[in-house]
N, C-alpha and C positions, 0 to 999 in steps of 0.2 A: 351791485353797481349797474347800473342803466347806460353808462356809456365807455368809451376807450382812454381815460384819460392817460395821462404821463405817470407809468406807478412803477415801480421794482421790477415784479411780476404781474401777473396776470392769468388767468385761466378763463378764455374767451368760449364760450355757451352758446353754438349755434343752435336757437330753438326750431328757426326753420327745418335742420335739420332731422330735429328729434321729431315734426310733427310729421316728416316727412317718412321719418323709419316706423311711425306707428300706421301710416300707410301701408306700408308696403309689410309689415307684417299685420294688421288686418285681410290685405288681399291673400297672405299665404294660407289664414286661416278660415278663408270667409267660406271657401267649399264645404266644408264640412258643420260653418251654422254656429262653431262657437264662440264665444266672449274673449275680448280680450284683456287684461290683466296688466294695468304699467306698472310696477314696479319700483318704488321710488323710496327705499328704503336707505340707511346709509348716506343721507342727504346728496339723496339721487345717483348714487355712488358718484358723489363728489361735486356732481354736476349742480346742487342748489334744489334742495325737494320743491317749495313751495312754488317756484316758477317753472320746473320740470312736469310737478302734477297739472298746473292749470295746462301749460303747454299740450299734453299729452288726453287730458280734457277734451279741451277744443279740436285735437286733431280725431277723437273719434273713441280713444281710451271705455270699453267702458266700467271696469274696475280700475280703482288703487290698491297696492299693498304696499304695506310695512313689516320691518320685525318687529319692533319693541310698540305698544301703547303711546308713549309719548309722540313718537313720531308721528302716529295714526294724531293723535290730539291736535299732537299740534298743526296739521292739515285745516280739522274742523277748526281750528282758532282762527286759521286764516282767512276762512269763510270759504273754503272747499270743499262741496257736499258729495252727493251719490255714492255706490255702494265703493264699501273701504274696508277692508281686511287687515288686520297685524295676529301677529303668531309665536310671538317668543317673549313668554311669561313668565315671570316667577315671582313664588308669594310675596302676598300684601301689595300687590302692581295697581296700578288705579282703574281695576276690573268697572266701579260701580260708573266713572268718568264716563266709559267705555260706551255701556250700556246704556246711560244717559243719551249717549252722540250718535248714536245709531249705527257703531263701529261693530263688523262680526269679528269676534274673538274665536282663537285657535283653540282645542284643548285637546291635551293628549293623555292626560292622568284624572283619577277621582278626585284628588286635591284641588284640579283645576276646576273640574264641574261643583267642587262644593262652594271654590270661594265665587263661580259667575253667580249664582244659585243665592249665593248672600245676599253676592249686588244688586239682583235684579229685584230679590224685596227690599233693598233698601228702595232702590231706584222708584218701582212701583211702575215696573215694565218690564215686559221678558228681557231675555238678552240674544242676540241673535252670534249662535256656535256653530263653529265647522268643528267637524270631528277629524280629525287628523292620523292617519295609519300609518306605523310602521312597516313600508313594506319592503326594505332592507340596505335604508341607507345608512339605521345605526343611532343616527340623532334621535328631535325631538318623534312623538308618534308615539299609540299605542300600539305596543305588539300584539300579533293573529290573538296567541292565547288570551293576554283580558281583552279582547274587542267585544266581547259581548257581553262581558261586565257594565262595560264603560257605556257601551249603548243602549240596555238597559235601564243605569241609572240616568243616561241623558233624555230617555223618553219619558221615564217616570218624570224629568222636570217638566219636558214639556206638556206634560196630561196634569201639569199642578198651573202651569202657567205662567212658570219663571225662564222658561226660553223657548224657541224654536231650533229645531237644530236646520240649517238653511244649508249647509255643506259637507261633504265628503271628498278629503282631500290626503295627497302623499306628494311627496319630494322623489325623482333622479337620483342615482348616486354618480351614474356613469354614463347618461347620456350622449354627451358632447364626446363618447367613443366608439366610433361607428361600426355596429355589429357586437360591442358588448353583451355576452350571456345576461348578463343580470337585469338590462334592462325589460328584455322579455319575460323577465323569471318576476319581476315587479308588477309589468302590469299585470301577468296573470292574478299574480296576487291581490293587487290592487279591485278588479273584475271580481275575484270574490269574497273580499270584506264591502265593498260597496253592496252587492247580491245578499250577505247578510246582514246588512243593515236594512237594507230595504226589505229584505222578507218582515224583520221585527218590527217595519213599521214608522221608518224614517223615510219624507220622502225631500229629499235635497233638491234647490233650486239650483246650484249646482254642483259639479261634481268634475275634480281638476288632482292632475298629476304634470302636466307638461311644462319644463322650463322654458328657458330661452332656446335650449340645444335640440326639444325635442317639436318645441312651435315650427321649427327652422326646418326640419326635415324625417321626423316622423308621424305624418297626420295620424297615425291609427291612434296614436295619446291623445289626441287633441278632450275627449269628452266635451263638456259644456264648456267649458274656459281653460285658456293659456294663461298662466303667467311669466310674461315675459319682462327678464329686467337687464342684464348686458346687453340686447341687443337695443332694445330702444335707446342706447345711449350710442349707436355703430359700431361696436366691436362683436367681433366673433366669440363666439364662447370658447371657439377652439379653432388653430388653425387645421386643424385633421376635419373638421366638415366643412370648410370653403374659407373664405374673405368674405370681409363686410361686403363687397360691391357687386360676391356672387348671389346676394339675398335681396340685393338694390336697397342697404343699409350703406348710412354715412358716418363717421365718427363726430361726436355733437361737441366735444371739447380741445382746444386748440392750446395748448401751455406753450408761455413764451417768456425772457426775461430780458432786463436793459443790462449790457455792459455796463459793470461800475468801473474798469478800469480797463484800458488795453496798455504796454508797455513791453520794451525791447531787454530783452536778458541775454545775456552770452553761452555758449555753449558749456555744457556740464552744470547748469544752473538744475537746482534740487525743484519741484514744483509739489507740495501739499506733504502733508504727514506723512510721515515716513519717507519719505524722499523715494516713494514707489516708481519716482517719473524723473527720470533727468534729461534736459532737453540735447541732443545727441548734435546740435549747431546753433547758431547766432538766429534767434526767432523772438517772434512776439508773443505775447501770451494773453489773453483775455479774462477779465473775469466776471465768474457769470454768478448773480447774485441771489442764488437760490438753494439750497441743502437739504440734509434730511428733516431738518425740521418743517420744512415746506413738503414733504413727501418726494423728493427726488431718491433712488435707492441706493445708499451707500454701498451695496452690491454690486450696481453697475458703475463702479470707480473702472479708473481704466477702459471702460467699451461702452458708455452712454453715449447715443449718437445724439447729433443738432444741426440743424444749418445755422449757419448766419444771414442774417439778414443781405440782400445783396448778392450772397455765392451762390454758385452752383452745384458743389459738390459737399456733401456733410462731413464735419467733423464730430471727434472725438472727446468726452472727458480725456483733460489730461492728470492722472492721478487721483488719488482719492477725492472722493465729495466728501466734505466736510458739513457742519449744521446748517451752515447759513450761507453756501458758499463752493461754488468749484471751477476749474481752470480750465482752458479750452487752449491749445498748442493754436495758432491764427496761423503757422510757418510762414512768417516775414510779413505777412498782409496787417495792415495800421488800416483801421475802421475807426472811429469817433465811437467814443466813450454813449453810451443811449442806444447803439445799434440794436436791434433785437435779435436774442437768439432764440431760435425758435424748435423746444425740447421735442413734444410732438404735435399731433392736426387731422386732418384728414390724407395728408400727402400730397395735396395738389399743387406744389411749389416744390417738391421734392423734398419735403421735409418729414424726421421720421413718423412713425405712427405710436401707436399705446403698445401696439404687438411688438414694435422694433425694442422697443426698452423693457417689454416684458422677456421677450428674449435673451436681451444684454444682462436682468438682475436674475437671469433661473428662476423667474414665476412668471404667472400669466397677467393676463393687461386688466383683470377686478381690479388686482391689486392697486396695478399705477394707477388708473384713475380715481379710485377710492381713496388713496392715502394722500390725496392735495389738501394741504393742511388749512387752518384758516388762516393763517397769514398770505394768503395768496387768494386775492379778490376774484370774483367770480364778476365776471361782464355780459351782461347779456345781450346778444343781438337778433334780430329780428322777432323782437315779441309779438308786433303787430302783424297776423298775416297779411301777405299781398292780395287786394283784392282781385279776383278773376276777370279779365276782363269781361263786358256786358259782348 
């Protein structure tokens, strides 16, 4: 949706924002010379891929990544070009697509190099592979011991014709935990499976290990390219290495929903399943028309914070969130039915954030903002940047 109209809910998409965090993490990265990497996997966690990618584009991006192929595809369908990564495959995935679109594919097993190795004679063009290491977060990645299997036979494709290998790449497990053993124990590691790849004869255009946590504050990861993807969207990876606004990061999505009802109840009135909430005096009750089906977290029943539109001070889920739907105590205050309540934002009205309800559900704020369901329209505002003045 292209503007604000009158809807249920809403999940409102400051793009200025987003072009604005890929500023400001270019400049964290730019000392050291490397690339940066948006992220737009997860339909943008949540935030809308195809207007996030161009967004992130224009501000200076100069990779995309995805997990899965389709996602990557369906970028180029939308007529989204330049260099574009995805990484989490499994058989019979649409490898040959891939290679066709000039999409670099991830590989971390023989199975994977045999079926790119297919595509790319189907194709009747290499296929351009990052080689992916295990260096002990556990997932996808080839372990130390076959690394030189794997690299082997990925050179032997390329001296046939059927790829290039253009990258050398690993995942964080524990970045976003500041002073973590492991993640020293990684890049070493990291430092010498790239050293023997390169001895055997791969020479990567580039070569990347740094998430969001570690673009954010440990340059010595940076190598050729960062990929950063919480953050370009304003959230912290963690609050244990700052706030958004200590990295001069903004949060880019704003959820909000219309009162479908406000109404006066008397005291010892039950409110939601299980009658977890019983109103303790004569008060009004609101309701706000949004549930787990829309990605609100039934975990945060009882402690989901909101403003209302209008107040000052936030309120409370009152009792369980149910699918489609949850209660908000208004204590005596009568607002007109369409008020917005507004779940989180950036904060600048005093309204919560993705971190305040990651909080209130015992996870962190990927979650909240990834699990906005599609029933809850995506708006997007300021697509057109402001021109500078002359």
């Amino acid at each position: 949706m292209r503007h604000s109209p009158h809807v249920r809910a809403r999940a409102e998409i400051d793009l200025a924002a987003l072009r604005s965090n890929v500023h400001a993490l270019r400049a964290r990265i730019a000392p050291g010379g490397a690339r940066l990497m948006a992220v737009v996997k997860a339909d943008a966690y949540g935030h809308g891929m195809v207007e996030s990618a161009r967004a992130a584009r224009l501000a200076g991006a100069d990779w995309l990544g995805t997990a899965t192929p389709h996602e990557a595809l369906a970028l180029r369908a939308a007529g989204i070009e330049g260099p574009l990564m995805c990484w989490l495959w499994t058989p019979g995935d649409p490898w040959q697509a891939c290679v066709e679109a000039g999409i670099d594919v991830s590989v971390s097993d023989l199975w994977a190099l045999a079926e790119v190795r297919d595509a790319a004679r189907a194709a009747g063009r290499p296929a351009r592979v990052q080689l992916k290491a295990d260096t002990g977060l556990g997932r996808s990645g080839c372990q130390p011991a076959d690394w030189a299997e794997l690299v082997a036979t990925a050179l032997a494709g390329q001296h046939a014709g059927e790829l290039t290998v253009t990258g050398l790449w690993s995942h964080f497990a524990c970045a976003d935990e500041p002073g973590h053993p492991s993640t020293d124990a990684q890049l070493d590691l990291f430092h010498e499976m790239v050293e023997q790849a390169e001895k055997a004869g791969v020479e990567p255009e580039v070569r990347h290990i740094a998430n969001s946590a570690a673009a954010l504050t440990l340059p010595r990861t940076h190598f050729d390219l960062v990929r950063t993807g919480i953050a370009l969207y304003g959230i912290s990876p963690s609050p244990e290495i700052g706030r958004p606004e200590d990295f001069g990061l903004r949060p880019v999505m704003t959820l909000s929903a219309a009162l479908a009802q406000v109404k006066a109840v008397p005291q010892g009135h039950g409110v939601g399943y299980g009658h977890t909430c019983t109103t303790t005096h004569e008060t009004t009750l609101g309701l706000v028309p949004v549930g787990y089906a829309d990605g609100v977290p039934r975990q945060a029943s009882g402690r989901g914070p909101l403003l209302i539109e209008g107040e000052a001070a936030r309120r409370r889920v009152a009792g369980r969130v149910a699918m489609d739907q949850f209660t908000v105590d208004l204590g005596g205050a009568t607002v007109p039915p369409g008020t917005r309540a507004l779940l989180f934002g950036p904060g600048d009205r005093g309204e919560p954030t993705a971190q305040d309800w990651a909080e209130a559900a015992g996870t962190i704020a990927y979650e909240i903002v990834t699990r906005i369901g599609p029933r809850v329209p995506r708006v997007f505002l300021n697509e057109t940047p402001t021109p500078s003045p002359a």
